[in-house]
MIKE-346321 format. One line per 4 residues: number of its first residue (from 1); their letters; for each residue x, y, z of N, C-alpha, C. Coordinates in pm, whole numbers, plus 50000, padded with zeros to 5 digits. Example, Ala and Ser with C-alpha at 12.3 -4.5 7.8 and 13.67 -1.06 7.14 Angstrom:
REM MIKE-346321
1	AS	51319:49431:50780:51230:49550:50780:51320:49670:50780  51285:49775:50708:51367:49894:50714:51290:50003:50787 $
This chain:
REM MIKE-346321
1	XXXX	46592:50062:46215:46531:50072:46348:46563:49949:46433  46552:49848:46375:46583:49679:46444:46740:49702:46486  46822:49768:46391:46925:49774:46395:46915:49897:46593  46901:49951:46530:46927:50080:46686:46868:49999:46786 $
5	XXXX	46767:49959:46814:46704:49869:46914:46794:49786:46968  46827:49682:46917:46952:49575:46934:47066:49648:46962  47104:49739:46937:47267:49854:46979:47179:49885:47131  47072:49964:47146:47007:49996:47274:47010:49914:47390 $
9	XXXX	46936:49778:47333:46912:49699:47436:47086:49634:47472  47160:49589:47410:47318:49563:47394:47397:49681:47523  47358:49752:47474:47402:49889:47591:47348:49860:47748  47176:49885:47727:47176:49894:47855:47156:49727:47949 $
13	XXXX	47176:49603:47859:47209:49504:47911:47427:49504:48009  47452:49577:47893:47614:49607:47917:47637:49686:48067  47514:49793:48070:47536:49954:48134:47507:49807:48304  47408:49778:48283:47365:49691:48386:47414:49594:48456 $
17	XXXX	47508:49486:48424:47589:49368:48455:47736:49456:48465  47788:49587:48425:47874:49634:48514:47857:49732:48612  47744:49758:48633:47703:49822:48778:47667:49774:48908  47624:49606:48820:47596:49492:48927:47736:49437:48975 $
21	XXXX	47866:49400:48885:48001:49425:48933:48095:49489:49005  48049:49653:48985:48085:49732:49013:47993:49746:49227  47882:49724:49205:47804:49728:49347:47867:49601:49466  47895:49474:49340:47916:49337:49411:48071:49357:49474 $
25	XXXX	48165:49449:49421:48305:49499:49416:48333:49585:49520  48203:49686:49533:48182:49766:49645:48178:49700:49786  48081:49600:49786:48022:49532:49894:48156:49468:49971  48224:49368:49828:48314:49271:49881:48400:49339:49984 $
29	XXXX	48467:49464:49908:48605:49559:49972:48540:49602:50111  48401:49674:50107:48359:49692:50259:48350:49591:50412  48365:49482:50324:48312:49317:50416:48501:49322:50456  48567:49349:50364:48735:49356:50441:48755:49454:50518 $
33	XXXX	48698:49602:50514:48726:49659:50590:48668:49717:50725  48576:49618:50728:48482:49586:50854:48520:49445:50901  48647:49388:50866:48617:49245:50895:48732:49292:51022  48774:49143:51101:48846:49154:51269:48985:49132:51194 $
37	XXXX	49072:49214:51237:49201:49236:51187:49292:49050:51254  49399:49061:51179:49482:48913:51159:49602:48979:51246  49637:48886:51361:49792:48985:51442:49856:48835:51384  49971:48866:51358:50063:48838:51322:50185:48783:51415 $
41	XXXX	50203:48652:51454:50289:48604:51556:50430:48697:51515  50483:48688:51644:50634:48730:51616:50699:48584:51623  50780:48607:51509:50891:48509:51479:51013:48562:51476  51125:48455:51595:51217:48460:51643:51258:48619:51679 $
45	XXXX	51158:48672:51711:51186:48809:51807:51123:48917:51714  51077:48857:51589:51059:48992:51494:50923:49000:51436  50897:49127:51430:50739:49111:51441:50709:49170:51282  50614:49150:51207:50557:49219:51069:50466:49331:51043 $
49	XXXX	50460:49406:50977:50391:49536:50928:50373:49560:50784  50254:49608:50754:50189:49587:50638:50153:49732:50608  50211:49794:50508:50173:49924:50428:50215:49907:50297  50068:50020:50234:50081:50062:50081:50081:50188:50042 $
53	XXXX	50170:50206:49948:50213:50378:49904:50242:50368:49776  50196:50352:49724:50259:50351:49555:50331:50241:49516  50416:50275:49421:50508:50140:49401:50571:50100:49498  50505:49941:49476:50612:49879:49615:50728:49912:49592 $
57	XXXX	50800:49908:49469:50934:49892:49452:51012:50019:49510  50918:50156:49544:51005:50279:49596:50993:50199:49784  50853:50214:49791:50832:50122:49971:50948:50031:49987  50997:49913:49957:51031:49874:49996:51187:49920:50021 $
61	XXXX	51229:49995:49881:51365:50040:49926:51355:50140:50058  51241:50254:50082:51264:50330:50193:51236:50256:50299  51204:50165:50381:51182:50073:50489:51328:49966:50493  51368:49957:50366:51499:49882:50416:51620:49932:50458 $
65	XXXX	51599:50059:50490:51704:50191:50479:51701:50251:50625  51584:50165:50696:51541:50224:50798:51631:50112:50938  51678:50161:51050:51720:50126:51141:51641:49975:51219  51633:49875:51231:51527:49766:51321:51468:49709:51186 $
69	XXXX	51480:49763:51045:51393:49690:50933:51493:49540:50915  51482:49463:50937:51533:49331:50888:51495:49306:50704  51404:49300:50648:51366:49276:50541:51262:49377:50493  51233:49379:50393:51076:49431:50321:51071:49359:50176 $
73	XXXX	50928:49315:50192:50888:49259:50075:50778:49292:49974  50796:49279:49874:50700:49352:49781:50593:49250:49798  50426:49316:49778:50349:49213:49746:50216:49323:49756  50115:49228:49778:49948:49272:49748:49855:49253:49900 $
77	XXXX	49814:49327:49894:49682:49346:50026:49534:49417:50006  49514:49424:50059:49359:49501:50077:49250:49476:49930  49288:49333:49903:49175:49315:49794:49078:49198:49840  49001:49132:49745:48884:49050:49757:48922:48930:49672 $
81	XXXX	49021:48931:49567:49078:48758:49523:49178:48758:49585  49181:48597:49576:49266:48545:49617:49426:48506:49479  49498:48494:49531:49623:48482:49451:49617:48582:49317  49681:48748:49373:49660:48810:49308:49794:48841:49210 $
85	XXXX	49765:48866:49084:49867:48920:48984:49934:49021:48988  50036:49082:48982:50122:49205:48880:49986:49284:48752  49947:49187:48722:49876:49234:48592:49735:49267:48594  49706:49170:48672:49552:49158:48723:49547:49258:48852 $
89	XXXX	49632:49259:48956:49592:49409:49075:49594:49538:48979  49680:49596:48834:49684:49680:48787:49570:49695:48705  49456:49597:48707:49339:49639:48636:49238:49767:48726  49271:49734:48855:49226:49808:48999:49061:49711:48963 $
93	XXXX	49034:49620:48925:48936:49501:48991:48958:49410:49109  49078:49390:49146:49116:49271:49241:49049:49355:49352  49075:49446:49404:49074:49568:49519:49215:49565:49580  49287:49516:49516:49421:49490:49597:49528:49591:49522 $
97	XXXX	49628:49639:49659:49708:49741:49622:49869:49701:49647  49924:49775:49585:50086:49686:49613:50134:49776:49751  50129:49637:49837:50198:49680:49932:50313:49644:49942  50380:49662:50072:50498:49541:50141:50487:49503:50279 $
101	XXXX	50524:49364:50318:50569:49364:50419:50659:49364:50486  50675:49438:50656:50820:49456:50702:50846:49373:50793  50932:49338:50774:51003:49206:50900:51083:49339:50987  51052:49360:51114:51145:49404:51196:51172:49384:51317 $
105	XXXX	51249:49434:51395:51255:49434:51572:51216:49508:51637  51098:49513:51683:51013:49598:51771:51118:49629:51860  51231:49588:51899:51352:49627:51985:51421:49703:51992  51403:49771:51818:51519:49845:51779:51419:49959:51695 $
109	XXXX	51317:49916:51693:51237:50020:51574:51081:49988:51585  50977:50101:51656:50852:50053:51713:50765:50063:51551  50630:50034:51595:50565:50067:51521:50522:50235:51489  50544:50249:51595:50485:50398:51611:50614:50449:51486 $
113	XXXX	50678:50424:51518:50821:50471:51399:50818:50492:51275  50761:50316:51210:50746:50302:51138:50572:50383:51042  50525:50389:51118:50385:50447:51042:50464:50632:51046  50536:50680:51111:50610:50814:51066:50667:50821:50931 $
117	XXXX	50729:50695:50923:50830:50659:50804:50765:50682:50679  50642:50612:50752:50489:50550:50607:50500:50710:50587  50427:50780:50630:50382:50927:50606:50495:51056:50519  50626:50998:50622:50727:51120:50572:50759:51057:50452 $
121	XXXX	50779:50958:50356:50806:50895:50277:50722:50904:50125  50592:50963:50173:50533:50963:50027:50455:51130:50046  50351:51116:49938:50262:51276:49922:50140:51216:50023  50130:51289:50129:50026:51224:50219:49862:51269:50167 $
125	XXXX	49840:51347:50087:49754:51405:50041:49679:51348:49924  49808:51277:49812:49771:51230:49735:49624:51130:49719  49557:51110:49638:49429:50995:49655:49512:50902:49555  49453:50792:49524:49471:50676:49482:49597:50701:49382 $
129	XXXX	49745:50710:49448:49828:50695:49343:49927:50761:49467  50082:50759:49410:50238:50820:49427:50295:50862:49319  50314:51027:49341:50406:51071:49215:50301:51014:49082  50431:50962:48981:50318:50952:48822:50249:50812:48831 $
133	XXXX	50233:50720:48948:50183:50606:48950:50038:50589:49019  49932:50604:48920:49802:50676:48958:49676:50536:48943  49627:50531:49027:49523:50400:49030:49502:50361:49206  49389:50264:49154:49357:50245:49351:49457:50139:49364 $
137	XXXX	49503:50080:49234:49625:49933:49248:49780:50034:49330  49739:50151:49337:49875:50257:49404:49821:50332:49529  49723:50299:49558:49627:50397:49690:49725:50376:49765  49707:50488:49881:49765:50434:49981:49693:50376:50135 $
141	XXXX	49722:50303:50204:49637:50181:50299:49740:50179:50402  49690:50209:50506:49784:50120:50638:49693:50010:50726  49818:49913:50712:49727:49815:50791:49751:49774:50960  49643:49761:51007:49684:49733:51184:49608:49612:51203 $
145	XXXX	49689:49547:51303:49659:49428:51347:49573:49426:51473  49578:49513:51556:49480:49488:51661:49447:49595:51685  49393:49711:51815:49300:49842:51803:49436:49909:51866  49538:49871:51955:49626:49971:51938:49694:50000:51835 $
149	XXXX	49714:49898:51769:49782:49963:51648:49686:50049:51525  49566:50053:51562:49496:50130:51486:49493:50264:51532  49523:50237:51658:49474:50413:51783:49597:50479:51699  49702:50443:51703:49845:50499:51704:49833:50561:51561 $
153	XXXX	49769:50465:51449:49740:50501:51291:49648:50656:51270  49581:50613:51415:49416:50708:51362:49458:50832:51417  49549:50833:51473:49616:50954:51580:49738:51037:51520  49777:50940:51427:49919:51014:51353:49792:51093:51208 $
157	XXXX	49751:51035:51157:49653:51084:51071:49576:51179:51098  49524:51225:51211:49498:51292:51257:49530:51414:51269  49673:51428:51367:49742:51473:51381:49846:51546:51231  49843:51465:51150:49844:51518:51051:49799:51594:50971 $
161	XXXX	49672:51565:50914:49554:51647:50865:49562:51772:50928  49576:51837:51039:49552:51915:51155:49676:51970:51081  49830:51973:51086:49948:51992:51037:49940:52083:50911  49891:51981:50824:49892:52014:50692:49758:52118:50631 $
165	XXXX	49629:52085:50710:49520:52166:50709:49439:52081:50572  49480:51931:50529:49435:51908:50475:49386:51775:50459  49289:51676:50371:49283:51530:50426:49379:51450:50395  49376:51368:50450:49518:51253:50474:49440:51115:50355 $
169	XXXX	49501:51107:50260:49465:50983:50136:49441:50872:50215  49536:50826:50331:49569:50712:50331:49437:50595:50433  49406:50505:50340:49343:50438:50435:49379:50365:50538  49260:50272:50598:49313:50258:50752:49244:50069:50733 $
173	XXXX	49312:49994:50674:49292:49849:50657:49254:49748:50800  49219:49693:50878:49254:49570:50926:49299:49464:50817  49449:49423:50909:49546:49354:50833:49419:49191:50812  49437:49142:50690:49364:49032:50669:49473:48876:50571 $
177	XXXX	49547:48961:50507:49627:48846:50425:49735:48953:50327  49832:48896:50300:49935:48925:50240:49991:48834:50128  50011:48896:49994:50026:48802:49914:50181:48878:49844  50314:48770:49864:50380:48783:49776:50423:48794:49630 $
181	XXXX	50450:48933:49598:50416:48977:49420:50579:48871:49431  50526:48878:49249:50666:48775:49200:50799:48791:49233  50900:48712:49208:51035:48697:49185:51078:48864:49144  51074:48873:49045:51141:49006:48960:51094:49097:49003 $
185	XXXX	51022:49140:49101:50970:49249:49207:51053:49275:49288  51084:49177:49372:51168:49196:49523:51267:49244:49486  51303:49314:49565:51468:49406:49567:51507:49464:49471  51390:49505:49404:51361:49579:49238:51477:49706:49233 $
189	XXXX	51494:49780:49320:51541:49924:49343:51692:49893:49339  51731:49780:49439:51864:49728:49450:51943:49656:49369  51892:49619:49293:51937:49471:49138:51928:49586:49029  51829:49679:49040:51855:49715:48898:51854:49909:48910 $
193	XXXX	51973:49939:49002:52016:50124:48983:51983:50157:48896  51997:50138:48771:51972:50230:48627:51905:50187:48609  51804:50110:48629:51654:50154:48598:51598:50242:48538  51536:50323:48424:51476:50449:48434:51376:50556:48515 $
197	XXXX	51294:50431:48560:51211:50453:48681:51290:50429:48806  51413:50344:48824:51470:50383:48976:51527:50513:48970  51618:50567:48871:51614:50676:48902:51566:50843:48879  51469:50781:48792:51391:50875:48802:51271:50905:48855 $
201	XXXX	51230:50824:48995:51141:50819:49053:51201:50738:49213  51220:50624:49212:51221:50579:49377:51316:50635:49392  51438:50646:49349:51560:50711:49396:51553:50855:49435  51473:50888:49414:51464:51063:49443:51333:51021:49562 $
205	XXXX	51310:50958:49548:51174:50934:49652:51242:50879:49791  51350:50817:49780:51424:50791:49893:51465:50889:49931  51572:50949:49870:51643:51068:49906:51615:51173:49980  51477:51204:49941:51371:51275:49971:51355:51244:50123 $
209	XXXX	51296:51112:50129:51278:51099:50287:51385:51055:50389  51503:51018:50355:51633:51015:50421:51639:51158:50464  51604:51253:50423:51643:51375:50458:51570:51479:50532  51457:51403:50532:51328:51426:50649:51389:51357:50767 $
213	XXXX	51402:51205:50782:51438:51122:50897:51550:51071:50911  51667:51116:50933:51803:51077:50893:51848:51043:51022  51737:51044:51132:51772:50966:51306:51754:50836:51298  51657:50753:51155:51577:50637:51187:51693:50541:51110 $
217	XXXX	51802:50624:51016:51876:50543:50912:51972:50455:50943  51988:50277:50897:52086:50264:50894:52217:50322:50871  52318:50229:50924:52482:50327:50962:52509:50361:50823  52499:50242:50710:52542:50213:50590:52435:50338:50476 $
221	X	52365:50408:50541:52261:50517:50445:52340:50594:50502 $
């Protein structure tokens, strides 16, 4: 009996300090997505954009493929620590999801463009995951920096849902911080073709949306 008691109380001491985690986890992620969005200076003519869709490593190859994209970089957003892991965002505790960011030329390629790209590019329907990569560390999130760029988000989503007749996964962030995932991330798709997962997953995931938007593509796609 001493024995079951001590297993009991063990439990609901356990059941308790992760619901108080789990509530404190809740709170934090809501305080980001109520907090005043971060705009982002343009440097030397080129301005940044922040989305998450699954593996960065498929994101970033379809955004670099795109016409006005200067760069895309793999990394982490929409969580509550600071200096987040590869290992540690895949626990889905951080609240942070792999995004990227895009370096481009609003000159050559708007935003409005780019949040099309976001959409035609993955399963818009999907909840927390892309294809077989399933967790909130894979949700998908768009982030805007000030309220037009949210109007333009809340309006394509919209407009979508309406399309499809069904809800749209993707959340709607104010941009707050961006954290570069490691070295052996970036340009994951491009360094390593035979991959098993490049091609049996981003590579068909590109292909896929090159062939939806084949007006937005560099000369060289």
């Amino acid at each position: 009996m001493k024995l079951y008691k001590h297993f009991l109380l063990s439990f609901i001491l356990i059941t308790l300090f992760s619901c108080k985690n789990i509530a404190q986890v809740k709170e934090q992620q809501q305080a980001i997505i109520n907090a005043e969005p971060i705009e982002v200076a343009l440097q030397n003519g080129n301005a940044k954009a922040y989305f998450a869709s699954g593996c960065f490593w498929c994101v970033e190859a379809v955004y670099e493929s795109v016409k006005g994209v200067k760069e895309s970089i793999s990394g982490y957003a929409g969580g509550h620590t600071k200096n987040p892991t590869y290992e540690a965002s895949n626990t889905g505790r951080t609240g942070h999801a792999e995004a990227v960011e895009i370096i481009y030329n609003p000159e050559t390629v708007s935003f409005d463009t780019l949040v099309d790209v976001y959409f035609a590019s993955q399963n818009p329907t999907q909840i927390n995951g892309q294809g077989p990569d399933k967790g909130s560390q894979y949700r998908s999130i768009i982030f805007y920096q000030n309220e037009a760029q949210k109007q333009v988000i809340l309006n394509k989503k919209e407009a979508l849902a309406k399309k499809l007749g069904k809800p749209i996964a993707a959340e709607v962030y104010p941009f707050q911080k961006f954290w570069i995932a490691e070295d052996y991330h970036q340009n994951f798709e491009r360094l390593h073709p035979d991959h098993g997962y490049i091609q049996n997953v981003s590579i068909p995931r590109l292909r896929k949306f090159q062939a939806k938007m084949p007006e937005v593509l560099k000369e060289k796609h």
